[in-house]
C-alpha positions, 0 to 999 in steps of 0.5 A: 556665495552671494548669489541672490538679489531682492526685488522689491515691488510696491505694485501687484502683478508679476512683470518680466522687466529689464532688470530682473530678465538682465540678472537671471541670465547673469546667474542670479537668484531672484526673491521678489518682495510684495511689500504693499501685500504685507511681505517682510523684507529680509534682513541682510544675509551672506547669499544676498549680492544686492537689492532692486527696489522699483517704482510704484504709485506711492509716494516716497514724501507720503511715507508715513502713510504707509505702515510698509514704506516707514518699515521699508525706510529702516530697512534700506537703512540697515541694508547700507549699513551691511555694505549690499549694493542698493539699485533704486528705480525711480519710487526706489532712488527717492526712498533712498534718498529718504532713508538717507536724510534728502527731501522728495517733493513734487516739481516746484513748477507743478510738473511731472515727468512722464515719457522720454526726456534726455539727460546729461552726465555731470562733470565729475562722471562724464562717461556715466551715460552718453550725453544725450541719452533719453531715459524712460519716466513716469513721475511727478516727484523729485529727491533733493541729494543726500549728503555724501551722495554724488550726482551722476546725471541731470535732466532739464524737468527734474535736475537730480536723475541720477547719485551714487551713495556709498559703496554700491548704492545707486538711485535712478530717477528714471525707468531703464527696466521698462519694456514696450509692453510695461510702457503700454500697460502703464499707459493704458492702467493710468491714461489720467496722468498722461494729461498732467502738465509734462507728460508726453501723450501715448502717441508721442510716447510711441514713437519716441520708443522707436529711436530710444528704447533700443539705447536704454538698454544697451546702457543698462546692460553696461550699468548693471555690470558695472553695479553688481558685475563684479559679483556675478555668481560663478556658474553652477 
């Protein structure tokens, strides 16, 4: 039974995130991968029903750089090729993008993309999100569309913030697994970037959680059934 999805995290320390708290209670086994510890991947198996790759502090564009993101980029590869469902999370969408042929590059106007920042659905996937939606980021980095993919989502700093690749493989720009306490840890563990062109200040930041990080959730509660609901494991 397809029971078990892979978290790959490219930063130390364990976070009780959105997304891994949201497929524990949906029944799911979960195998955290360290990659930047030297952690092997694993190779696609039956048990595996898909893998969350999240975000880091890397740069996908700076791949060869990292021995454990060029090896991350074969994987991602043979991941596809085996028909598991792929959720990419900012770091996690532009190695996708990578491993399928696309180009990730700072803001061509210098800009990063830090706090919430609305997005819009394309016209081919009106209902992905609510038009309007602000999604939580923390980026200074984009990804061009890969061909085959299909855009779901734009945003008025970086336009491509969301596409869907194959059968089950998303990436996203943004950060709907982040809670209060990862916005404020991150806030606080790299206060330098809140002074980059773009980026909210930690006070705006807050307050924008107030009206907005209520409906990032509801959204990604709906997003994740759609993406691995499907495979939901029966109960033990």
């Amino acid at each position: 039974m397809s029971d078990t999805v892979v978290l790959v995290r490219h930063m130390p320390g364990e976070r009780q995130d959105r997304v891994a708290e949201s497929l524990a209670r949906r029944g799911y086994r979960l195998e955290t991968v360290w990659v930047a510890d030297g952690q092997p991947l694993p190779e696609p198996e039956a048990r595996h029903a898909g893998a969350v790759v999240y975000g880091g502090a890397q740069m996908a564009s700076q791949s060869d750089r990292y021995d454990y993101l060029t090896a991350e980029l074969r994987w991602i590869e043979r991941w596809l090729a085996a028909d598991k469902s792929y959720l990419g999370i900012c770091l996690g969408a532009q190695m996708l993008a990578r491993a399928a042929g696309a180009r990730v590059a700072p803001h061509p106007g210098g800009l990063s993309e830090i706090g919430y920042v609305p997005i819009a659905p394309t016209a081919g996937r009106p209902d992905f999100v609510p038009p309007g939606l602000s999604v939580y980021h923390w980026h200074s980095e984009g990804f061009e569309l890969p061909a085959g993919a299909e855009l779901l989502a734009r945003g008025p700093v970086f336009e491509n913030q969301a596409f869907h690749l194959g059968a089950g493989s998303y990436g996203l720009q943004y950060h709907p697994e982040v809670t209060l306490e990862m916005m404020e840890s991150w806030m606080a563990e790299a206060a330098h970037m809140l002074s980059l062109p773009g980026a909210h200040p930690a006070e705006v930041q807050r307050a924008d959680a107030e009206r907005h990080h209520g409906p990032l959730g509801a959204w990604l509660e709906g997003f994740l059934e759609g993406w691995i609901g499907h495979r939901q494991p029966e109960p033990a």
